[in-house]
VOBA-1610 file (N, C-alpha, C; in pm, whole numbers, padded with zeros to 5 digits, always signed):
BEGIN
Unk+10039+22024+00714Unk+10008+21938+00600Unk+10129+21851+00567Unk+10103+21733+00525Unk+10251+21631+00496Unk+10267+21670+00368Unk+10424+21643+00343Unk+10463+21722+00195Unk+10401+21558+00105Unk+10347+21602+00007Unk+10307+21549-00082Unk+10439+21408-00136Unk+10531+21460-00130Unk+10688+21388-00183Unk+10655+21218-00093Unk+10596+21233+00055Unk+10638+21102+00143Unk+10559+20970+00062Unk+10435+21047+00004Unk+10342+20888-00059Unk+10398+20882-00231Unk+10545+20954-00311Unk+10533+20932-00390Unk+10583+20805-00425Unk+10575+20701-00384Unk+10652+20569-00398Unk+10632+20546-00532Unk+10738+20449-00660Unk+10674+20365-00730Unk+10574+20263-00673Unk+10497+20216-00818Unk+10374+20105-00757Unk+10443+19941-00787Unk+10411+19887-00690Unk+10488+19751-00681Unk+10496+19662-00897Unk+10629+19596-00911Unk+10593+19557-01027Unk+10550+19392-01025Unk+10384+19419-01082Unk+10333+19309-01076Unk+10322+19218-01195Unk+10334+19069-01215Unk+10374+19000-01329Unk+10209+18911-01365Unk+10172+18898-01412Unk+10066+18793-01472Unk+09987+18730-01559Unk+09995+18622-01590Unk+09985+18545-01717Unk+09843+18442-01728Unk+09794+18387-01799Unk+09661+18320-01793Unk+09703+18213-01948Unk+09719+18108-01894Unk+09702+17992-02019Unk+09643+17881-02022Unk+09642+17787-02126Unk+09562+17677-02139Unk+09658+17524-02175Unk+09667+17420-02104Unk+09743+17351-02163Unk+09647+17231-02173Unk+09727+17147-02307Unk+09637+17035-02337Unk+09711+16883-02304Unk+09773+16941-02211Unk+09827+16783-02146Unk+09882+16789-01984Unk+09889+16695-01878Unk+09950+16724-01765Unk+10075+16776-01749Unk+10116+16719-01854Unk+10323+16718-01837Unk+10361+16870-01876Unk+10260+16972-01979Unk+10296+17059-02010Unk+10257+17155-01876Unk+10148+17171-01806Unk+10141+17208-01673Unk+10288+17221-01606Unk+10319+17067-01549Unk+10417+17014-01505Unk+10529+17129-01483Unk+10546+17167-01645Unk+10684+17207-01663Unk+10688+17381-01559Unk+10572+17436-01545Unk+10555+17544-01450Unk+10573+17530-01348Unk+10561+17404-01285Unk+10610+17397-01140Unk+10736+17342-01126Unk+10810+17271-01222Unk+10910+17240-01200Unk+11035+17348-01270Unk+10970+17460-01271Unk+11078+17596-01298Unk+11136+17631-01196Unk+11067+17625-01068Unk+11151+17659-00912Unk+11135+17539-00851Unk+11191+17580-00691Unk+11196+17463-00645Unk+11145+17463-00468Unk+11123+17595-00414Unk+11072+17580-00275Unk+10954+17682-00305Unk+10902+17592-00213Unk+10711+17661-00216Unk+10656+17610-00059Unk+10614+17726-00037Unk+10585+17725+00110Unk+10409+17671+00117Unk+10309+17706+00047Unk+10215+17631+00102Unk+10098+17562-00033Unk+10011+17515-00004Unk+09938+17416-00127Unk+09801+17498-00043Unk+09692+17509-00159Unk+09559+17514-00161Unk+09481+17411-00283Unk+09427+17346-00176Unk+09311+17250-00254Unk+09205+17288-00272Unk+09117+17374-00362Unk+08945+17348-00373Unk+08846+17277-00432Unk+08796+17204-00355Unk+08726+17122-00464Unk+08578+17141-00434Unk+08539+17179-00554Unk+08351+17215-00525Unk+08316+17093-00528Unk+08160+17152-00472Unk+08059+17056-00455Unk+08103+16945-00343Unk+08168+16960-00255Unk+08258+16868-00147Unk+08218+16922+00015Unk+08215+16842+00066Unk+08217+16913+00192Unk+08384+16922+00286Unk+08436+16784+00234Unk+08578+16757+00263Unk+08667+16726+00175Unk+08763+16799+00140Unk+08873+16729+00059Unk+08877+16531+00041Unk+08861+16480-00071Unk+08933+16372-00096Unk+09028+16326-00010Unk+09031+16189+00068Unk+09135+16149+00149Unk+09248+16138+00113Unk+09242+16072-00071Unk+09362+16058-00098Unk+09444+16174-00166Unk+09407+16339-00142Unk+09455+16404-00206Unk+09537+16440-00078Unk+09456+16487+00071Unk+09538+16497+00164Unk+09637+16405+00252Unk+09638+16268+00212Unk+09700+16158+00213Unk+09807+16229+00142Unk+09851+16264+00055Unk+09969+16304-00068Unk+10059+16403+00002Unk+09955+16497+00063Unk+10005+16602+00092Unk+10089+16582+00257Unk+10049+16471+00330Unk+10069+16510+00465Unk+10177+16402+00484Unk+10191+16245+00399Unk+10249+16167+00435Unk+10378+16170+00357Unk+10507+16171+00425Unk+10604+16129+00364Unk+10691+16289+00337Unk+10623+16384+00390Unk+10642+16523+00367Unk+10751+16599+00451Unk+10737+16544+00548Unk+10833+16576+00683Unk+10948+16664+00633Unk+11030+16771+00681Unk+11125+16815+00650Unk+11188+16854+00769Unk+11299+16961+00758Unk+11408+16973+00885Unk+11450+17101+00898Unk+11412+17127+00973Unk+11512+17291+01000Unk+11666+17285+01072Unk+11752+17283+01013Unk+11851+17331+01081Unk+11940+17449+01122Unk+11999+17492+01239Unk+11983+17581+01322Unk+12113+17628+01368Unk+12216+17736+01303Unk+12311+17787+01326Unk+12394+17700+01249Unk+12380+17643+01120Unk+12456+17555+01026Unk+12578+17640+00968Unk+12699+17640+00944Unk+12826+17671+00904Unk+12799+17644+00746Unk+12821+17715+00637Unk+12807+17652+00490Unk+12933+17561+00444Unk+13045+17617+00542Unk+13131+17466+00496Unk+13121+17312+00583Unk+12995+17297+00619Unk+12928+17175+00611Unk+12898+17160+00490Unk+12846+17231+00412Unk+12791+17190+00273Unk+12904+17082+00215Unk+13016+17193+00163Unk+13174+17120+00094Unk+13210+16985+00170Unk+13181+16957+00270Unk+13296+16826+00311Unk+13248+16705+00216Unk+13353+16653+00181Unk+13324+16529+00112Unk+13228+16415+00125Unk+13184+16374+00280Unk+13074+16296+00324Unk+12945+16339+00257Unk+12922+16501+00295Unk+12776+16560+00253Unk+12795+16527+00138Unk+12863+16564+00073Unk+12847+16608-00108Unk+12846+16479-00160Unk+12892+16357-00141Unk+12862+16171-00163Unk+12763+16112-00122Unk+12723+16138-00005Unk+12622+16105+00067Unk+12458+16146+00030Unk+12436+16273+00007Unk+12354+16365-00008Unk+12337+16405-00132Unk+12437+16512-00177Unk+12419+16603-00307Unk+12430+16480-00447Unk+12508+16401-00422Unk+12492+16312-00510Unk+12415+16219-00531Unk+12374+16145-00417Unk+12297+16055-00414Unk+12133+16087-00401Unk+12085+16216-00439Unk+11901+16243-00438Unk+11907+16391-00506Unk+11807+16402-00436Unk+11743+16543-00455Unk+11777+16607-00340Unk+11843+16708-00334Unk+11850+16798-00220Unk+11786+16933-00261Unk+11699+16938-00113Unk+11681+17072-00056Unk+11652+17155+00022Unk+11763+17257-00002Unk+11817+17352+00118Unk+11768+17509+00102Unk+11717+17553+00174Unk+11705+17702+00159Unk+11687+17742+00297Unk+11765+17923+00301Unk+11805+17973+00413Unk+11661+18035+00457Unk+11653+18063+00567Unk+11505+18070+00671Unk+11469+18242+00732Unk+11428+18268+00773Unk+11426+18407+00799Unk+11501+18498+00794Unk+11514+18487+00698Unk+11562+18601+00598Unk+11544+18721+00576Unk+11577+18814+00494Unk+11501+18940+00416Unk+11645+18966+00265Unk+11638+18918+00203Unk+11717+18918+00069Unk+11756+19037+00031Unk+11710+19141+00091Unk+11730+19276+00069Unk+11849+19327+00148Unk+11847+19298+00259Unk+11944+19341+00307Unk+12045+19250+00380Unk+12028+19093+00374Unk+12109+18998+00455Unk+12129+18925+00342Unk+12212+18836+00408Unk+12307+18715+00300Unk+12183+18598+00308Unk+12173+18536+00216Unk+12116+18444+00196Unk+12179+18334+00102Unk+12114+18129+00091Unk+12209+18066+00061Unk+12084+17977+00023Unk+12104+17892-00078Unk+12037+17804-00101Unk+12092+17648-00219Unk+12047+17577-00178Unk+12109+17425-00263Unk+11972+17395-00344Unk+12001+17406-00506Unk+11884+17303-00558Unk+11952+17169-00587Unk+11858+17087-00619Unk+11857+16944-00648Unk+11963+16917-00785Unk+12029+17018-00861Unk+12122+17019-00917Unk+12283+17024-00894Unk+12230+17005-00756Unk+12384+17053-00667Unk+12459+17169-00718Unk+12374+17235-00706Unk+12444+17391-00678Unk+12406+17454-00565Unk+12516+17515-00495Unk+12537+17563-00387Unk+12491+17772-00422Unk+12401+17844-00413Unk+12369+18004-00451Unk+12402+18014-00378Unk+12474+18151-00310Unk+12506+18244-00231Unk+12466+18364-00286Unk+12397+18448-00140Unk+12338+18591-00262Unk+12405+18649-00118Unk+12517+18753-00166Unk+12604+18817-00068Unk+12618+18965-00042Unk+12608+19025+00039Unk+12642+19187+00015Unk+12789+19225-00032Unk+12770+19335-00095Unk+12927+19414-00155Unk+12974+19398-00094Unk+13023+19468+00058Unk+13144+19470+00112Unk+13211+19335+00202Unk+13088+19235+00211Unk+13141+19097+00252Unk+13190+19020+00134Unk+13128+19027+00005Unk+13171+18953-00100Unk+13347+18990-00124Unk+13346+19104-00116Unk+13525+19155-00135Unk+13570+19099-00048Unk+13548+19002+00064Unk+13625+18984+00134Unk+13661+18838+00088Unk+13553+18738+00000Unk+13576+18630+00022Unk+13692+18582-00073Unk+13704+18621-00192Unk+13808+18581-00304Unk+13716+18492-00396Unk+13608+18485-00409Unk+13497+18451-00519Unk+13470+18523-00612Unk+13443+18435-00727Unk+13358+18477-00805Unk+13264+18469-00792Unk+13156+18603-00810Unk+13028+18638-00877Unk+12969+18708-00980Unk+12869+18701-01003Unk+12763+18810-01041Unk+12731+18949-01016Unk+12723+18993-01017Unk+12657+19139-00949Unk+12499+19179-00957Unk+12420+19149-00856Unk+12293+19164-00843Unk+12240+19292-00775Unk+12097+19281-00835Unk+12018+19422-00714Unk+12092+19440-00591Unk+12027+19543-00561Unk+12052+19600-00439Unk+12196+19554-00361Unk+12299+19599-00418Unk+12469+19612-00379Unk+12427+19470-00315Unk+12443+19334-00375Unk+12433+19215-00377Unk+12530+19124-00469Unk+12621+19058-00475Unk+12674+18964-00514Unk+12639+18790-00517Unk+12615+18747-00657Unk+12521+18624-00644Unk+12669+18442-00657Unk+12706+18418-00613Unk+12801+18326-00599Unk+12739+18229-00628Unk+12801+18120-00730Unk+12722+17967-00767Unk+12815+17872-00729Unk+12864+17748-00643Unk+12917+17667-00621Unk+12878+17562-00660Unk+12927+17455-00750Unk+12910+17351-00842Unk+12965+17228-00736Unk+12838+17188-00622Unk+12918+17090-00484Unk+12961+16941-00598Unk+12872+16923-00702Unk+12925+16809-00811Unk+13083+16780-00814Unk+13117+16939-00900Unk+13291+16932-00938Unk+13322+17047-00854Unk+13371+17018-00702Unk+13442+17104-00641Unk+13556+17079-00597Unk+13630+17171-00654Unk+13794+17173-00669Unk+13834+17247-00504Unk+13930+17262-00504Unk+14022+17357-00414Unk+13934+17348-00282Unk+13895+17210-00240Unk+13807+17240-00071Unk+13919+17317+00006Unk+13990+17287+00026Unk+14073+17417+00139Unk+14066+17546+00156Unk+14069+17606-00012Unk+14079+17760-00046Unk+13868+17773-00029Unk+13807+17709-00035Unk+13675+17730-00065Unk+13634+17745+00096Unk+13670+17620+00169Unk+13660+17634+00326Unk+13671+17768+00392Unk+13783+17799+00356Unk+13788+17917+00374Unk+13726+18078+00396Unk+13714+18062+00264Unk+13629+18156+00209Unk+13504+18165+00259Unk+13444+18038+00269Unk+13271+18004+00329Unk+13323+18044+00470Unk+13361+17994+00548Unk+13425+18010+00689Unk+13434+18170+00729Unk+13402+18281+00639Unk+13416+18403+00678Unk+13274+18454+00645Unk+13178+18367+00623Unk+13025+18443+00637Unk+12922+18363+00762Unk+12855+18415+00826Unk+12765+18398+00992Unk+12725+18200+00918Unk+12713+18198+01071Unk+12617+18070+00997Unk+12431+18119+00969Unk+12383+17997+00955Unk+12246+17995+00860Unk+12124+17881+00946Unk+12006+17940+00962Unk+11899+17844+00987Unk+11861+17805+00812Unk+11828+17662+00822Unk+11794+17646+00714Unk+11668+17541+00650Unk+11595+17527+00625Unk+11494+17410+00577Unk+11556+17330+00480Unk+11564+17211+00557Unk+11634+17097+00431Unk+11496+16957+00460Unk+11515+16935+00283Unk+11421+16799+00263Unk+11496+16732+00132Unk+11559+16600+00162Unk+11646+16527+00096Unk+11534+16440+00036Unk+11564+16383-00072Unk+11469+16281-00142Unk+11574+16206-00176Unk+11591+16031-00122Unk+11729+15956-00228Unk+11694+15912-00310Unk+11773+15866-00403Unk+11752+15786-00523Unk+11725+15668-00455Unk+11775+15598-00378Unk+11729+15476-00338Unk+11656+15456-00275Unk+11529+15350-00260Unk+11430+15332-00188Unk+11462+15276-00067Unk+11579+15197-00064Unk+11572+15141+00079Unk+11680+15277+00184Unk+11736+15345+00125Unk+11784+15434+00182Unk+11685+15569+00310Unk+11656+15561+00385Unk+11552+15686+00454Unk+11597+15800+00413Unk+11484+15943+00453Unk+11529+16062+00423Unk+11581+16095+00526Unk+11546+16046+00585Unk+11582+16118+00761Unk+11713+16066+00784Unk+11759+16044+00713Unk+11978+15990+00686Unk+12046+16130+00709Unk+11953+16244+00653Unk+12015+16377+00620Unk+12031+16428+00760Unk+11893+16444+00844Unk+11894+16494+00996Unk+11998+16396+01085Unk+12035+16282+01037Unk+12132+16204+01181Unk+12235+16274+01130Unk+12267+16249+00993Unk+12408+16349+00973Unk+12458+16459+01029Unk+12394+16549+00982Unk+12354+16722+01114Unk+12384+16671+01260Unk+12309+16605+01339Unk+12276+16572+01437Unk+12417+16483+01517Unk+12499+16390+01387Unk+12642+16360+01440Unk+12759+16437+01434Unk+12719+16567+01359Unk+12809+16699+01332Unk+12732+16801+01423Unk+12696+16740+01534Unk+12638+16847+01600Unk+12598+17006+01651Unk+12510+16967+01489Unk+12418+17066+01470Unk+12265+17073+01498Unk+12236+17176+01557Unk+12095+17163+01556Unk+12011+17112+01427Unk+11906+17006+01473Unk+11842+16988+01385Unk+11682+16898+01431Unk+11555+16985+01373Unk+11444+16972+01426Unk+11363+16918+01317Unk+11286+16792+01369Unk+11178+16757+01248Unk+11026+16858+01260Unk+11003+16890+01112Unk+10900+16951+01090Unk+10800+16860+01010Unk+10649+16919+01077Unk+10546+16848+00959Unk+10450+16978+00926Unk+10422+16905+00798Unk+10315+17024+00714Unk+10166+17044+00798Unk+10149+17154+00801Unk+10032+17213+00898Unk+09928+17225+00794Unk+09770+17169+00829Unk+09669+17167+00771Unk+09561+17215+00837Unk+09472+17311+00748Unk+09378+17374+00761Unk+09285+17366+00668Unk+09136+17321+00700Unk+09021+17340+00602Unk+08925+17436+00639Unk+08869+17468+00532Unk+08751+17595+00536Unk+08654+17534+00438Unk+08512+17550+00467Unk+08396+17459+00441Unk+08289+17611+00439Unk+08309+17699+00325Unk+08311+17847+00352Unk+08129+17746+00264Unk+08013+17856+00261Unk+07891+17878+00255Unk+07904+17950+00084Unk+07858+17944-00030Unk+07843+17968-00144Unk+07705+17949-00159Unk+07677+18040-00273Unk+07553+18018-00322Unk+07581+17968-00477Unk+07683+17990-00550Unk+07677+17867-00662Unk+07824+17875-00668Unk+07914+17794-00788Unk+08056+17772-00792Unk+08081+17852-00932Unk+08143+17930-00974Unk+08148+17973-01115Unk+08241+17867-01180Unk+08203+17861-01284Unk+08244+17769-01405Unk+08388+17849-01417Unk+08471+17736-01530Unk+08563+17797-01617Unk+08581+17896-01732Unk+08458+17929-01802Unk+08412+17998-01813Unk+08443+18146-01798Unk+08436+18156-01690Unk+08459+18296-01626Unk+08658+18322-01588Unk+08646+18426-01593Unk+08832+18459-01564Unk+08891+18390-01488Unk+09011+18366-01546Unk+09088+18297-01433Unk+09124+18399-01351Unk+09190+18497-01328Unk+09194+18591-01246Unk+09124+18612-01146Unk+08976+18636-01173Unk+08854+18642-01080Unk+08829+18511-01005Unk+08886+18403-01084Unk+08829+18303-00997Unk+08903+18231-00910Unk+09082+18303-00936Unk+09179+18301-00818Unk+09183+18336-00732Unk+09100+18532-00736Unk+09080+18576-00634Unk+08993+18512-00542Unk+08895+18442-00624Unk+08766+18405-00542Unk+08791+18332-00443Unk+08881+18189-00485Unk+08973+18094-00350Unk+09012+18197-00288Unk+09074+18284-00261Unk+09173+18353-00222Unk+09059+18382-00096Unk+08989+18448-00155Unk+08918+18513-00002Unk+08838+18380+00037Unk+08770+18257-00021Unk+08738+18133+00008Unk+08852+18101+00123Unk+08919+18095+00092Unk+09075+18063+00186Unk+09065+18139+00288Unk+09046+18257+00339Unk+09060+18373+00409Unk+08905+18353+00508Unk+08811+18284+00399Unk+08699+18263+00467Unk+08656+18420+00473Unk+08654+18480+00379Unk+08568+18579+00387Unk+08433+18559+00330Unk+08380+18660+00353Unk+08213+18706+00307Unk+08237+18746+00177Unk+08170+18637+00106Unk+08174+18638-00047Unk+08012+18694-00088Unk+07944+18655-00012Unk+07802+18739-00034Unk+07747+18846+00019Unk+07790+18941-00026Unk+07760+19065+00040Unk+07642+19169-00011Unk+07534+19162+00088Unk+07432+19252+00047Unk+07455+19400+00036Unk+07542+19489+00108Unk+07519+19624+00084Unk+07609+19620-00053Unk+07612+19788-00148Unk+07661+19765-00283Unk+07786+19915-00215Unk+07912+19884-00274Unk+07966+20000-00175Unk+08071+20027-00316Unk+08160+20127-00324Unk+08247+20117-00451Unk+08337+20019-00431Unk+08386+19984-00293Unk+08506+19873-00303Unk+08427+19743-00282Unk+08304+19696-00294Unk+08214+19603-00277Unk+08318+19532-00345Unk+08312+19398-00286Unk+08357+19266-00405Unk+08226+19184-00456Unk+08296+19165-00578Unk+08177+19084-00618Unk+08168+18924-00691Unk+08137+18867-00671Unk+08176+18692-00712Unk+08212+18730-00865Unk+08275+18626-00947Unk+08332+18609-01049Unk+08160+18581-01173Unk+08148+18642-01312Unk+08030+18621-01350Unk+08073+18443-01455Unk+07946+18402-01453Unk+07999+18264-01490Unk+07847+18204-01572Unk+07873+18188-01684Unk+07702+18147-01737Unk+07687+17975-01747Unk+07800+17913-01682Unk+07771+17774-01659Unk+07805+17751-01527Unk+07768+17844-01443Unk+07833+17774-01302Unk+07732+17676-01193Unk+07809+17607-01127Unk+07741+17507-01054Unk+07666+17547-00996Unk+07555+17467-00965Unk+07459+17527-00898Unk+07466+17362-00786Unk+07571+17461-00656Unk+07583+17424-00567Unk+07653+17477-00462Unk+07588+17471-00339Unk+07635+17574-00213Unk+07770+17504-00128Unk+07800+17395-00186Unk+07934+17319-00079Unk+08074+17332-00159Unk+08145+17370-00120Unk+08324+17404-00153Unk+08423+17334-00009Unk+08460+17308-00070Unk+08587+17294+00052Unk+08737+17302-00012Unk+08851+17419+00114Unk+08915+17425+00056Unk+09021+17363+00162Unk+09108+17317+00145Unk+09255+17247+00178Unk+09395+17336+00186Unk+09421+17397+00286Unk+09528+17474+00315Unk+09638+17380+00371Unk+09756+17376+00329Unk+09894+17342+00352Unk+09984+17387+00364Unk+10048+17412+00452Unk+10189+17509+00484Unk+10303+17407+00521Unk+10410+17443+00471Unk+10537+17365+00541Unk+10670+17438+00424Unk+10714+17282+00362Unk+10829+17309+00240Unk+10814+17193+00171Unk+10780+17237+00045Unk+10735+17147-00040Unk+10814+17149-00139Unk+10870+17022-00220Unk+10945+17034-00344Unk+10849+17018-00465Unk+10917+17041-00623Unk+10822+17023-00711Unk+10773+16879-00699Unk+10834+16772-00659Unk+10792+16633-00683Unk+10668+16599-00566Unk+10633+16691-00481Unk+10550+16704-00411Unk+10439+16743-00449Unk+10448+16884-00520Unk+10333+16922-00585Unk+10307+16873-00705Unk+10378+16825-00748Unk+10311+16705-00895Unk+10228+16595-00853Unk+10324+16557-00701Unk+10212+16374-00682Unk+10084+16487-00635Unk+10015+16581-00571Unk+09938+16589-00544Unk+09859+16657-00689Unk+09907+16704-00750Unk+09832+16737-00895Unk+09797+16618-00956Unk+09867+16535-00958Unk+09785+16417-01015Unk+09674+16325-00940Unk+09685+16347-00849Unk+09573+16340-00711Unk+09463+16374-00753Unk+09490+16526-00789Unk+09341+16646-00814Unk+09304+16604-00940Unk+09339+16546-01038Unk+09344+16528-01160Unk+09289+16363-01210Unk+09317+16313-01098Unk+09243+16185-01079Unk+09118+16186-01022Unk+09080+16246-00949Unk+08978+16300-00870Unk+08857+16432-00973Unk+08910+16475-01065Unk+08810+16520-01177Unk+08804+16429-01237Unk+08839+16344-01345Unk+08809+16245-01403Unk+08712+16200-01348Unk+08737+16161-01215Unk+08608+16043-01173Unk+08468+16075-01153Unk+08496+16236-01153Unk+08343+16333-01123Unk+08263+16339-01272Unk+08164+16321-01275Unk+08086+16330-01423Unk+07979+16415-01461Unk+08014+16498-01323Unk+07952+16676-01335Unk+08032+16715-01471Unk+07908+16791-01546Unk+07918+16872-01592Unk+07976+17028-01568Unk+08110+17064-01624Unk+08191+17190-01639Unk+08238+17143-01488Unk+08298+17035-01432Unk+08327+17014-01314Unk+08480+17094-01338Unk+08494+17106-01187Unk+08695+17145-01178Unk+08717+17120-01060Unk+08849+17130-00997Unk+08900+17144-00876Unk+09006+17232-00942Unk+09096+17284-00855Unk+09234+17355-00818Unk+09316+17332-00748Unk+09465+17345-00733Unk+09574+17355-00715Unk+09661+17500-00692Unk+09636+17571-00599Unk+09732+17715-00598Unk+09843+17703-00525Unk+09967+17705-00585Unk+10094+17712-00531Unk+10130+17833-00460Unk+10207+17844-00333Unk+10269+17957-00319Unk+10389+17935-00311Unk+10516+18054-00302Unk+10666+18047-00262Unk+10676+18084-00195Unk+10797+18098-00087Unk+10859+18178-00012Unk+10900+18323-00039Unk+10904+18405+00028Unk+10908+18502-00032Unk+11102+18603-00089Unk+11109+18518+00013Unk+11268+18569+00006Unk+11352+18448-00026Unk+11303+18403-00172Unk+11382+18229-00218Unk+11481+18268-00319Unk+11479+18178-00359Unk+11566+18192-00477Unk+11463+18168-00567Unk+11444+18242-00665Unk+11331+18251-00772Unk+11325+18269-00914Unk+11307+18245-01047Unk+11303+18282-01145Unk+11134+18286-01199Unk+11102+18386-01285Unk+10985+18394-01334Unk+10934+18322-01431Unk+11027+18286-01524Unk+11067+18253-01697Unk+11186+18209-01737Unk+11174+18088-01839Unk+11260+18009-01894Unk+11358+18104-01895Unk+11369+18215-01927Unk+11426+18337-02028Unk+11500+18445-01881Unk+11441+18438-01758Unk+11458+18539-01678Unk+11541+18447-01574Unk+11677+18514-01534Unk+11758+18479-01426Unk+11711+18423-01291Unk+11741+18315-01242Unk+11705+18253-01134Unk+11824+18342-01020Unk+11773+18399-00888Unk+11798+18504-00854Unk+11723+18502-00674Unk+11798+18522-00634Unk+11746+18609-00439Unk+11686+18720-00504Unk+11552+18739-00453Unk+11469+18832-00468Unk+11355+18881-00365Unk+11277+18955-00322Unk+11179+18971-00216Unk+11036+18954-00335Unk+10959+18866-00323Unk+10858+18870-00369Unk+10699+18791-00315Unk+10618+18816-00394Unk+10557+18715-00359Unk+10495+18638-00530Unk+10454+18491-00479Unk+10400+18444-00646Unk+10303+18363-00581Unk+10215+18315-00679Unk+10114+18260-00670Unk+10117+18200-00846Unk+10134+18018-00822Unk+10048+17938-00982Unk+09927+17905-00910Unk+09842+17914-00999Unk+09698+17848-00964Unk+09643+17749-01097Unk+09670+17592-01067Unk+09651+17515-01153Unk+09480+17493-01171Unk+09423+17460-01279Unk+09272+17474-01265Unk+09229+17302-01357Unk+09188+17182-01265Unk+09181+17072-01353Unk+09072+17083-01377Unk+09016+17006-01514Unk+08882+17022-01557Unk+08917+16886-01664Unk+08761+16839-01691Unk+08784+16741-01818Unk+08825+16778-01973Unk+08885+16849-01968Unk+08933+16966-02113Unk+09034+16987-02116Unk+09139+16954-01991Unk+09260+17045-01972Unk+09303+17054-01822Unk+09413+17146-01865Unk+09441+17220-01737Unk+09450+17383-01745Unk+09400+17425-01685Unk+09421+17590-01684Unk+09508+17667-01625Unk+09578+17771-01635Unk+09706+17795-01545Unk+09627+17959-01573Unk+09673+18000-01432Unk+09692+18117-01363Unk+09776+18169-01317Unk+09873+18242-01325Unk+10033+18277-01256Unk+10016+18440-01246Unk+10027+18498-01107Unk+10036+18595-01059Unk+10170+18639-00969Unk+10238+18741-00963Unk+10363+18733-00895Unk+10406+18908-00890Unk+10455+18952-00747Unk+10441+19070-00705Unk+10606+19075-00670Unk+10723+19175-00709Unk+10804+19210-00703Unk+10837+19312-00621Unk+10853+19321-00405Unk+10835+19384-00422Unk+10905+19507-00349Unk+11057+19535-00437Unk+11138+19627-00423Unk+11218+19613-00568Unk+11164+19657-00672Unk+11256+19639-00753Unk+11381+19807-00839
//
C-alpha cells in the first residue's frame, strides 16, 4: 500500500475576480498592469469567421525576435540604452525558463532591467537586491540612470548568457522596429524573426449563452470552445460538463474562435480590443458580445494587483475581456503554482 504522506501536497493557490466596467479605458488599465502575454483568443458568436479587421490587428506589424545566447551586458552599453531603451518601448523577456530554479531577466518599457537570481550566485555579484521565494534574489537596474558601467559590466559578466524574446516599439514613425534585430545581428548575436501563429475553431453549438449567465462558466465555456471539445454531451456522468445556464442566450449554432500565440505587448492587446469593441457596436443583436482572453507566460515577470509586488513567479493567468453594448465585463483567473 503507498503511505498515505506521498499525495499530501498543498492545493495550488488559485486567484479570481469577476467585474464590470463602464468605460474602455477602465478595462484598459488591467491589461496594462503587466507586460508579456503569450497568446490572444477571439470569440465572436453568431460568425462563422473572425472579422478581417480584428485578425488584421493581430497578425500585422506583430513580428518579434528571439535572441539566442545574449550576454546581459549588452543590455548596459551606451548604444543599446540611447538607441533602444530610450528611444520606445522595449521588450525583453528571458525564454525557457523555469523561475523556480534558474536565473531569469527581463526589461519593461520603463527601462528597467529585473534580474531574478539564485542565493549563492547573487553573493557573488556585489548587487543589490531583494530577497524573494524560493532562495531567489530579485535585482532592479534603472538602464535610464546607470552609473558605474564598468563595476556593473562586471558584475552582469559573471551570470550564463540568455535566449530572449525582444519586440521594440519606437517613438518615431519613420524609425523601423526591426533597428533592434540589425543591432544584435552587428554585435553578433544570434537573432531570429518570429511571427504570431494562428488558429481557428468553427466548433458546432446549439445556442450562445448570454451575459447573463457567469462569467466564470462562460470562460470556461471558450476554454473548451478553444480546445474544440464536446460541449454537447448526451450521457449524464458526475464529472459531465455542462454548458453555462443563460435565460437570454442566442439562439444560434455558429461561434468562431481566433487563437493567437507569439509575444504580445499591452499596446497590442488594446489595438485589438478596440477592434472587438468596434465590431459589437456595429452588431444590433440583441444581448450581443464577443471576447477577448488574454494569456501570460508562465515563468514572466508578473504582478496580480496594483497593491501586490511585480515579481519572477511560476504561474499561470488568464483576463477574459467580455464586450457587449453595456460595457465591458472582466473575468481574471490566475493559478500560483508553487507557492
Amino acid at each position: 500500500m503507498l503511505c498515505p504522506e506521498i499525495y499530501n501536497f498543498p492545493s495550488p493557490k488559485i486567484m479570481s475576480s469577476s467585474k464590470k466596467h463602464g468605460n474602455f479605458e477602465a478595462a484598459m488599465s488591467s491589461i496594462r498592469l503587466n507586460t508579456f502575454y503569450k497568446s490572444l483568443i477571439v470569440t465572436c458568436p453568431d460568425e462563422i469567421h473572425a472579422p478581417s479587421s480584428i485578425e488584421e490587428v493581430i497578425t500585422e506589424d506583430t513580428e518579434y525576435y528571439k535572441v539566442s545566447n545574449c550576454p546581459l551586458t549588452e543590455f548596459i552599453k551606451v548604444d543599446f540604452i540611447e538607441n533602444f531603451v530610450k528611444q520606445g518601448s522595449l521588450h525583453c523577456m528571458s525564454v525557457v525558463r523555469n523561475c523556480v530554479v534558474e536565473n531569469c531577466a527581463a526589461i519593461t518599457p520603463d527601462g528597467m532591467l529585473t534580474l531574478h537570481v539564485l542565493d549563492f550566485i547573487f553573493q557573488q555579484l556585489g548587487l543589490e537586491g531583494v530577497k524573494r521565494p524560493h532562495n531567489f534574489y530579485e535585482v532592479k537596474i534603472d538602464l535610464c540612470h546607470l552609473k558605474h558601467n564598468a563595476k556593473m559590466a562586471s558584475s552582469l559578466s559573471k551570470l550564463e548568457t540568455f535566449d530572449f524574446f525582444v519586440s521594440w516599439e519606437p517613438k518615431c514613425e519613420d524609425v523601423c522596429p526591426s533597428s533592434i534585430a540589425k543591432y544584435f545581428y552587428d554585435n553578433d548575436i544570434n537573432v531570429a524573426l518570429c511571427t504570431v501563429k494562428i488558429d481557428r475553431v468553427s466548433p458546432s453549438v446549439e445556442e450562445i449563452p448570454a451575459l447573463d449567465a457567469e462569467l466564470d462558466e462562460i470562460s470556461e465555456w471558450i476554454g473548451m470552445l478553444a480546445h474544440n471539445a464536446d460541449t454537447n454531451l448526451t450521457e449524464t456522468y458526475i464529472s459531465s460538463y455542462s454548458t453555462p445556464e443563460s435565460e437570454n442566450a442566442l439562439k444560434s449554432s455558429r461561434i468562431t474562435v481566433l487563437i493567437a500565440t507569439g509575444f504580445f505587448t499591452p499596446a497590442t492587446v488594446e489595438r485589438v480590443c478596440r477592434k472587438v469593441e468596434e465590431y459589437v457596436k456595429s452588431r444590433e443583436t440583441e444581448h450581443y458580445w464577443a471576447s477577448l482572453s488574454v494569456q501570460s507566460f508562465e515563468n514572466c515577470l508578473w504582478q496580480w494587483s496594483r497593491g501586490s509586488p511585480r515579481m519572477f513567479q511560476p504561474h499561470d493567468s488568464s483576463l477574459n475581456l467580455f464586450f457587449s453594448h453595456t460595457g465591458v465585463a472582466e473575468h481574471s483567473v490566475g493559478q500560483i503554482k508553487y507557492s
